[in-house]
C-alpha positions in Angstrom: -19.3 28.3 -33.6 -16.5 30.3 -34.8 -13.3 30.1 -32.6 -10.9 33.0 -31.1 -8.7 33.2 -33.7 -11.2 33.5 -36.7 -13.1 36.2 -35.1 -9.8 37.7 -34.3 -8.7 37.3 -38.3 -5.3 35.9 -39.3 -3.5 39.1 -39.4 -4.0 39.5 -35.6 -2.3 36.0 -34.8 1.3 35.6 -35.3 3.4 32.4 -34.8 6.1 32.7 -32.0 7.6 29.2 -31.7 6.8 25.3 -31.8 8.0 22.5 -29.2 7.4 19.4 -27.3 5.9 20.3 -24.0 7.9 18.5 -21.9 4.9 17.1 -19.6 2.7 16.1 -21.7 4.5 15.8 -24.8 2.7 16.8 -26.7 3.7 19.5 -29.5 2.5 23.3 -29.2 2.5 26.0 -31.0 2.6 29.5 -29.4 1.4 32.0 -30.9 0.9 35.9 -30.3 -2.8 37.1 -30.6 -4.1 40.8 -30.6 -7.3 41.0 -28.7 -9.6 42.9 -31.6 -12.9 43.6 -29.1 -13.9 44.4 -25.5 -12.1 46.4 -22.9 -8.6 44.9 -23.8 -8.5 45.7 -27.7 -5.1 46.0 -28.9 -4.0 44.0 -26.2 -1.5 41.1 -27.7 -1.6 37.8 -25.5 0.2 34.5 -25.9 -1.8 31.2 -26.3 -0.6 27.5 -26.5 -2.2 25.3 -29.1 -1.9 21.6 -28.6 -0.9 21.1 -24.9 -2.6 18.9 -23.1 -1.5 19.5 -19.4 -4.9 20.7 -18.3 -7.0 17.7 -19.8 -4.4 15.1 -18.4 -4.7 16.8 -15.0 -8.5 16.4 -15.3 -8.4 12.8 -16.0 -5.5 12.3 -13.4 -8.1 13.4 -10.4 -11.1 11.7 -12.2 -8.7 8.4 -11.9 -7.8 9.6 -8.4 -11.1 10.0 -7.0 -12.2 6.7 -9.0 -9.2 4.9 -7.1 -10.3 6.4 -3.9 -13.9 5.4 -4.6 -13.0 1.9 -5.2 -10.6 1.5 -2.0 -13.5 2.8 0.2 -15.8 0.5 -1.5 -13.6 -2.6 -1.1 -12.6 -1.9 2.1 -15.9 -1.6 3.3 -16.4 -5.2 2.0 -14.4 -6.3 4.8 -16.4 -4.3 7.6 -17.8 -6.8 10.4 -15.5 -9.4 9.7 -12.2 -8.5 12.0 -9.1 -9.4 10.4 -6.9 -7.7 13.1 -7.6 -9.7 16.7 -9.3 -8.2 19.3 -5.9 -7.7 21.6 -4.4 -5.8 18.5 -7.3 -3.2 17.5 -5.6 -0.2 20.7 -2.0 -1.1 19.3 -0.1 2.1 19.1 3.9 3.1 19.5 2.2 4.7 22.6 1.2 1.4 23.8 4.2 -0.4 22.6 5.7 -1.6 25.7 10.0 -1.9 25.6 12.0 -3.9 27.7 15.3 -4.2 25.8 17.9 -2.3 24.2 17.3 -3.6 21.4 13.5 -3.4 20.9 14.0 0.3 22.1 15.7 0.9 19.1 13.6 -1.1 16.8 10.9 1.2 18.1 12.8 4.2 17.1 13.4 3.1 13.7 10.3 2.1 12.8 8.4 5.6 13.9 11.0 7.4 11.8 10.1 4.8 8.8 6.5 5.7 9.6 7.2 9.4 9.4 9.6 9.4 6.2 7.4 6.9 4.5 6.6 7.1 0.6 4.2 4.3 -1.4 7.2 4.7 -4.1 10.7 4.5 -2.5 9.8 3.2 1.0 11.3 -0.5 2.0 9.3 -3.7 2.8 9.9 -5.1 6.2 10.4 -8.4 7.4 9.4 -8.4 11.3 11.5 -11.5 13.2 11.5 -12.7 16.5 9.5 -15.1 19.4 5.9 -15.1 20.0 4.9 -11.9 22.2 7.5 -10.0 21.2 5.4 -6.8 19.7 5.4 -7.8 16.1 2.1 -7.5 14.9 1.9 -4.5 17.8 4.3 -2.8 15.7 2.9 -3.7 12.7 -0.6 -2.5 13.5 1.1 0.7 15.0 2.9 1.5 11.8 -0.7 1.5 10.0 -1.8 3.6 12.2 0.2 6.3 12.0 0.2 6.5 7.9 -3.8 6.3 7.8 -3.6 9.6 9.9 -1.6 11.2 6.9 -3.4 9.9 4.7 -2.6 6.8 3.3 -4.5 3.7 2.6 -2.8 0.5 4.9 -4.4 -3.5 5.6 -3.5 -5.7 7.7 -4.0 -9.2 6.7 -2.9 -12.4 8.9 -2.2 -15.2 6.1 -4.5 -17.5 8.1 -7.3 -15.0 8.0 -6.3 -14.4 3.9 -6.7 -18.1 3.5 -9.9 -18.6 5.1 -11.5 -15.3 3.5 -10.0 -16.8 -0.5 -12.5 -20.0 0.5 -15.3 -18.7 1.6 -15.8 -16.6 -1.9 -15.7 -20.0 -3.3 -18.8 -21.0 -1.7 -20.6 -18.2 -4.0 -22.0 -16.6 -0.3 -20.1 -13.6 0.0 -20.8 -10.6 -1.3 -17.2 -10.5 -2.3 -14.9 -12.3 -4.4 -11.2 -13.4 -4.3 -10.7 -10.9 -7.8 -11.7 -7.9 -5.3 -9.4 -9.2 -2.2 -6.8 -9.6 -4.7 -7.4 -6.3 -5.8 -8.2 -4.5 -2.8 -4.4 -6.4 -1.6 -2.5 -4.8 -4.6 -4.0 -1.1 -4.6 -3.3 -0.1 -1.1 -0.5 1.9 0.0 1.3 -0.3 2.5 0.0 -4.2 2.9 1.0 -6.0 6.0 0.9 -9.6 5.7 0.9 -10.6 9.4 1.9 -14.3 10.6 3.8 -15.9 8.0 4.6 -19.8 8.0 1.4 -20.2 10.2 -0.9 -21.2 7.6 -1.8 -24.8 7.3 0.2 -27.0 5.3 0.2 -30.6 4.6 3.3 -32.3 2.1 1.3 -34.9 1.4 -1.8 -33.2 0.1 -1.6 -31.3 -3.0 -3.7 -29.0 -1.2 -1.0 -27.1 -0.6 -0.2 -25.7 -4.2 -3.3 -24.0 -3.8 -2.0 -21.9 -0.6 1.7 -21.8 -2.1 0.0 -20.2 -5.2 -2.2 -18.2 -4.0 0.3 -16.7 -1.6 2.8 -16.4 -4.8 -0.1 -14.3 -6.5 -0.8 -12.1 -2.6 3.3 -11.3 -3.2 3.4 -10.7 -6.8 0.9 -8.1 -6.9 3.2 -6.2 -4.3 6.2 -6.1 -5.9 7.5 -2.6 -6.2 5.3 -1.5 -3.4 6.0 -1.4 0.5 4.6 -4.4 2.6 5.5 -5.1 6.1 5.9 -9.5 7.0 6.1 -10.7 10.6 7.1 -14.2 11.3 8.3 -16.5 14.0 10.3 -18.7 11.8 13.7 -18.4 10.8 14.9 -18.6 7.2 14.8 -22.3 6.9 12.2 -22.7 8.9 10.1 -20.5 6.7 11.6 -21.4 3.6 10.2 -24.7 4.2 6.5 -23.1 4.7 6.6 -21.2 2.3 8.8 -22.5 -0.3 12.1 -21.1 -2.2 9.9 -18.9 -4.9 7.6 -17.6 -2.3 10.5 -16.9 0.1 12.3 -15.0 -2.9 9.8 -12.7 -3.8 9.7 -12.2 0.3 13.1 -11.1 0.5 12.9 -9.0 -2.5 14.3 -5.1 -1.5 12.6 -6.5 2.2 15.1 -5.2 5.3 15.0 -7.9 7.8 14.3 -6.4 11.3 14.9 -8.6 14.3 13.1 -8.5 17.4 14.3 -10.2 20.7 12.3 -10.2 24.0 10.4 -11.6 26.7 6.9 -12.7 25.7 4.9 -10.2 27.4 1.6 -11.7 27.0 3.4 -14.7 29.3 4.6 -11.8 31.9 2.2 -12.9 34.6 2.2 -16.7 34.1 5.6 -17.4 35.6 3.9 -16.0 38.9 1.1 -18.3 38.2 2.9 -20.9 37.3 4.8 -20.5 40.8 1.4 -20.1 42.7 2.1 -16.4 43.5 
């Protein structure tokens, strides 16, 4: 088949100018064409040989959809087996419950980071403070909100991690660790809940396996926001974790400290008094 420009002959093509197009960059020519047949004969139009814009923005949704595809599919992976306990699954900023000053603002702040957040520029977040403080609320809150615009989020205690890296070993899953692994690094935001509460033993080398498999849960987020929540302070977790694993923690990660009443204990201290 004979293109355009033959049909059109050479005298009816003339070369206007040559360059780099600057998104694909890829060099073009333009040229000036007369169009010699049909309703607009003698009608000169420009054309670009060479760029590629159009067949990179094809490949960019085919990728796009394939990436979509493949979260839903992995995700789906870990339908019927609850990773988020049952007392977190209404969490919500509605349902966040203050009681300080301080956790009033924390509050604040983090709906605003959930409202200005970005997969590329957005800062991890390091989650600190007592047992019943509204952590993991916050946490599971902050997922919520960016999966209603949009973006894909998990929430993963390191316990429940642990324990789901295991059973693929056991060859009974219909997942493997490659896909967890995966599934860990292609999401949007990753919160990795309960930090220092995994098992740990010094005197079984059993724990170079969770110290590297944690190393490889943190290296495949670098650049990209997580959110951490622990109980432990820094030498406390340090010693959990260890220095290298702790590093990659604190890497562009903005510490956030939460102090407060345990308020899944509100009602015991009147039980505890027989009232």
């Amino acid at each position: 088949m004979k293109s355009i420009q033959q049909m059109m002959g050479k005298q009816s093509v003339k070369v206007l100018k040559k360059f780099i197009c600057k998104t694909c960059q890829h060099p073009v020519i333009q040229k000036e064409m007369v169009i010699p047949f049909g309703p607009y004969r003698g009608r000169k139009v420009a054309v670009h040989e060479g760029c590629k814009c159009k067949d990179m923005e094809i490949v960019r949704k085919v990728l796009q959809t394939n990436k979509q595809q493949k979260q839903k599919k992995l995700a789906k992976l870990f339908q019927g087996h609850s990773l988020i306990n049952t007392s977190l699954q209404r969490a919500a900023f509605e349902t966040f419950q203050v009681r300080t000053d301080s956790l009033k603002k924390v509050k604040k702040d983090m709906i605003q980071y959930a409202k200005d957040f970005h997969p590329e520029t957005s800062t991890n977040l390091l989650f600190v403070g007592g047992f019943g403080v509204g952590k993991s609320h916050l946490a599971v809150a902050i997922t919520k909100e960016l999966m209603k615009q949009g973006y894909s989020c998990l929430f993963l205690s390191v316990p429940k991690l642990l324990t789901k890296i295991r059973q693929t070993y056991s060859g009974t899953t219909n997942f493997n660790e490659a896909m967890i692994l995966e599934l860990i690094e292609s999401v949007d935001l990753f919160v990795l809940d309960d930090l220092g509460t995994e098992y740990t033993n010094k005197k079984k080398s059993d724990d170079n396996w969770t110290h590297t498999k944690l190393f490889e849960v943190l290296d495949s987020r670098q650049g990209k926001p997580t959110i951490y929540t622990t109980n432990l302070n820094g030498e406390q977790l340090k010693k959990k974790v260890n220095g290298r694993n702790l590093s990659r923690i604190m890497d562009g990660t903005e510490v956030v400290h939460m102090n407060g009443v345990d308020y899944r204990m509100r009602g015991r201290v009147h039980y505890e008094k027989g009232n």
